[in-house]
N, C-alpha and C positions, 0 to 999 in steps of 0.2 A: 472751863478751859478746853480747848479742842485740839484733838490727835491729830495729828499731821502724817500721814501714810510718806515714805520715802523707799525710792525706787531702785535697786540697785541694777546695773547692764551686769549680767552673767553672761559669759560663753559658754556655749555647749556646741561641741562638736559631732554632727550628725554622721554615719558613714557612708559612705559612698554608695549608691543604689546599682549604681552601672548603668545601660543606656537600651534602648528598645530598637532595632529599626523596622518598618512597615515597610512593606512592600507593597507598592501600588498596585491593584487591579485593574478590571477592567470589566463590564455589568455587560451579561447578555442579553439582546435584545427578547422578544416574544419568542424568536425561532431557537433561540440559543446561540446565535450570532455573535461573538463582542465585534463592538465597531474599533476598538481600536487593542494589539497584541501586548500580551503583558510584558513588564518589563526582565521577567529571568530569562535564563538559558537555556533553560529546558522543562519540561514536566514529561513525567510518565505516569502511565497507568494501567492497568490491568490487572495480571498475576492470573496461575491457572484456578480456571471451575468453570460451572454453568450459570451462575448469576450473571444478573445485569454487570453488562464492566470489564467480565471476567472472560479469560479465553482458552480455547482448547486447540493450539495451533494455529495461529494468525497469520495465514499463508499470502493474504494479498491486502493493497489500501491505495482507495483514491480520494482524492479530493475533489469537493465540488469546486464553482467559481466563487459561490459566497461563502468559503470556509467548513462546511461539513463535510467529517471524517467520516467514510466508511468504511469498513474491516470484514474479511473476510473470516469468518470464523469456525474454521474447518470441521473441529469434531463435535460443538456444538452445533452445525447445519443451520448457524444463521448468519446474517449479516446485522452487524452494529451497526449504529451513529453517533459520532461524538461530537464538540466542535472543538476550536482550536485551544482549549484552557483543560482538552481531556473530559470535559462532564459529557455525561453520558444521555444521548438526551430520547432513544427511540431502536427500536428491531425489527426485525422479521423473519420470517423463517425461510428456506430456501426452496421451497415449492416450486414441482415439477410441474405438476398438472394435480386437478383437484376431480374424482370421479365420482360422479354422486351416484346412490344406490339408492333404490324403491324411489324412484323419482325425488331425491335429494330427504329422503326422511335421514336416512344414513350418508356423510361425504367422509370421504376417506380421503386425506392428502397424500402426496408421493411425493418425497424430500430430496435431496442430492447433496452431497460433501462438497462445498464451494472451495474451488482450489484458487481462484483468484478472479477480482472486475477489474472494472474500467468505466470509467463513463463518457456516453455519447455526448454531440455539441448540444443535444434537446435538453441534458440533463436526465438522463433516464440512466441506469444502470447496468451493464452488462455482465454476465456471471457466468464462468464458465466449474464445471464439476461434472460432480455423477454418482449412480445410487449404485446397486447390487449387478444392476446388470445393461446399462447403457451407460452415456454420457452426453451432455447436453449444454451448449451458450443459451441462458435465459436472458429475455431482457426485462429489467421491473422498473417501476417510477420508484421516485426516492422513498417514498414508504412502504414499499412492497407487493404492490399490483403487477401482477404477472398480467405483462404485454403482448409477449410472442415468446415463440422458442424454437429453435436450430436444433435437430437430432446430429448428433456428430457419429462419426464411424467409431466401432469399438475397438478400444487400442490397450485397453487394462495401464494405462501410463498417464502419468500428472500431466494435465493440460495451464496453456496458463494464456492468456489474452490480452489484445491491446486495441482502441479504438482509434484507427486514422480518421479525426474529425472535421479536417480538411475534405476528403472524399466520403463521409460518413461510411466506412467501411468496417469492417471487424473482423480482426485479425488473429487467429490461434493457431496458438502449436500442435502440431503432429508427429510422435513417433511411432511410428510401428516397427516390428523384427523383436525377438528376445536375442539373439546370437548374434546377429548383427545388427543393432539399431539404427534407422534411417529417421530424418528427422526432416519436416517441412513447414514451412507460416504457410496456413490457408486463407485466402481471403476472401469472403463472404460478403455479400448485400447483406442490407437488416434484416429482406425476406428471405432470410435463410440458401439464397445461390450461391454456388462456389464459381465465384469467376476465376479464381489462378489461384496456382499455389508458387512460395517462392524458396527458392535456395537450397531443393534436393540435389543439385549437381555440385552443391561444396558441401556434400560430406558430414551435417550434421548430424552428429547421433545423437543428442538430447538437446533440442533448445530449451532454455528456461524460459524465463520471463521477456517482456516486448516493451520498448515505449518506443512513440513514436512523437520525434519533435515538430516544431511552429512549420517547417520545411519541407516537412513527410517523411526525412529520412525515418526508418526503420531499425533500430539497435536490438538484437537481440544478446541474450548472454548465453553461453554453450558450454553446459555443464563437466560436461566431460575432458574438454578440450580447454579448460580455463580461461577462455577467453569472449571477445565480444566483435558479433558482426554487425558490419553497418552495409543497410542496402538504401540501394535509393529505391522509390514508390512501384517503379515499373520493373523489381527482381533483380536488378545489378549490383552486383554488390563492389563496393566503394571501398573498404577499407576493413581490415583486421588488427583490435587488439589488445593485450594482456600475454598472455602463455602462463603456464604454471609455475608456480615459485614464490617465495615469502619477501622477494627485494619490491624496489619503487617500481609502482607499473604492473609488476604481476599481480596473477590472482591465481585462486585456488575455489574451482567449483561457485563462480558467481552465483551470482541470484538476481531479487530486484534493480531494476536501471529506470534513472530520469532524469529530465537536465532541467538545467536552472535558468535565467534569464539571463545570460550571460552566452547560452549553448554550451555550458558545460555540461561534463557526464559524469552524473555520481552512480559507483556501481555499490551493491551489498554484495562484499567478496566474506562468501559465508566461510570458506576453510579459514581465513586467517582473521576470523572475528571483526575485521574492522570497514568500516567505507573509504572507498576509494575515489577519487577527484578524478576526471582527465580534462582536457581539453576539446574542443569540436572536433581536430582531428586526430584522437587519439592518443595524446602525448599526456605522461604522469605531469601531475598538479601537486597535488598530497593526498595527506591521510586528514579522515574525522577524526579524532581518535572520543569524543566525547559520548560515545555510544557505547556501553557493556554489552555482553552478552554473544548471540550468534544475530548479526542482520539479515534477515528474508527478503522483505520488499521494503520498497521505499516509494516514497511521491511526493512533490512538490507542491505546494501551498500556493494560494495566488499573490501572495508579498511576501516569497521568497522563506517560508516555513516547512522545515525537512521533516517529514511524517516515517518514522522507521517502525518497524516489525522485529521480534528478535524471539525467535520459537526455540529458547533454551529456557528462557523464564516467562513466556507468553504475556509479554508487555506491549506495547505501544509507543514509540518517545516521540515528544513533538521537539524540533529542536530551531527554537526563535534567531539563537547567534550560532555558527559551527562556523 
């Protein structure tokens, strides 16, 4: 006689797992390139130290055309690279000049505290700083071949730089005076001439930082005076604005400046922690508000990717959507 097996349907009720989401990447190429931007809002990275990554006052940052992030990284005395997803991909040191001794048995490097670049239309990198007892614009290729270098006058004050690439020109600030600070853009050949300086006759006492847009105009931000001048290429200056104060428009002790594809102007208003919008001629836009911390510099990406500095917490932020 044979068993017949019989099957009963039971339920059982499994609970509920919950739900995963991925967030899509994006693969760098060989250089560390991605060809295409991921899809968040933003990434940061850094935090202080001397490792790879890591910073010790991130005073200045540009971008190239095909996406690498350089950083200026003050008390570390190098320069970083990143690309646009933040990894970390290469350095160098900020070398002055290299003096070989007993016909190079011994080389001894000479270093400088990089206070801020900028990069030429060739792609090479400009750096402006200074060691114990001069100060100096180097210029290096993107992995750290000292090019040429400009002796600048000694001023004992933060210099900071910008490359008109339209005129291949290179632009730095000058203050001198302790009691009464005077402040000037010198503009310089690659070979180190100073063909003109511009805008001692309004009165700056501390310019900060420079960009200079598709146009030539020239933006400077004035630290003292909370605001931002615009000259046109031949010294004329064009327009003034900001003024001190925490309302729409104002600022407090600017910093980084650079515009968007649009000619807008984003400033890093370091007193009141946040970025500031304007328009080409000046007139408030808005606020970032999506950046922590204190903003230094800032630079624009080549598809519209906002590169910030923020020397409270020695981060980096790239910002995809603001």
């Amino acid at each position: 006689m044979k068993t017949v097996a019989v099957f009963q349907t039971v339920e059982v009720k499994v609970p509920p797992l919950g739900f995963v989401t991925v967030q899509s990447i994006s693969l760098p190429d060989s250089q560390g390139v991605s060809k295409d931007p991921p899809r968040t809002q933003s990434v940061k990275f850094g935090g202080r130290g001397s490792d790879q990554g890591k910073f010790d006052r991130p005073h200045g940052v540009t971008v190239s055309k095909d996406g690498l992030v350089f950083v200026s990284d003050y008390g570390n005395e190098r320069i970083q690279c990143f690309n646009l997803q933040g990894t970390f991909l290469h350095q160098f040191p900020t070398v002055v000049s290299v003096q070989g001794i007993f016909k190079s048995l011994v080389t001894a490097k000479q270093r400088m505290k990089p206070e801020d670049l900028s990069m030429d239309r060739d792609g090479n990198l400009w750096v402006v700083g200074s060691d114990n007892s001069a100060e100096y614009a180097v210029q290096y290729s993107p992995r750290g071949k000292l090019l040429t270098k400009i002796d600048l006058k000694r001023t004992g004050r933060q210099r900071k730089i910008a490359i008109d690439t339209i005129r291949n020109n290179v632009i730095i600030t000058e203050t001198s005076g302790s009691m009464s600070p005077q402040g000037v853009l010198c503009v310089y050949r690659p070979d180190g001439t100073l063909e003109r300086t511009l805008g001692g006759q309004h009165k700056m006492a501390r310019p900060e930082y420079i960009s200079v847009n598709k146009g030539g105009h020239i933006f400077v931000s004035h630290f003292m005076a909370s605001c931002v001048y615009v000259f046109r290429e031949d010294g004329h200056l064009l327009s003034v604005f900001g003024g001190e104060g925490s309302g729409e428009g104002e600022l407090k002790y600017p910093g980084g400046i650079c515009t968007d594809s649009s000619g807008n102007i984003i400033v890093a208003d370091k007193g009141n922690k946040n970025l500031a919008v304007f328009d080409r001629t000046g007139n408030f836009l808005r606020y970032i508000t999506s950046v922590e911390g204190r903003p230094v510099a800032v630079a624009m990406a080549p598809k519209g990717q906002l590169v910030v500095t923020d020397d409270i917490h020695n981060t980096v932020t790239i910002l995809y959507s603001y």
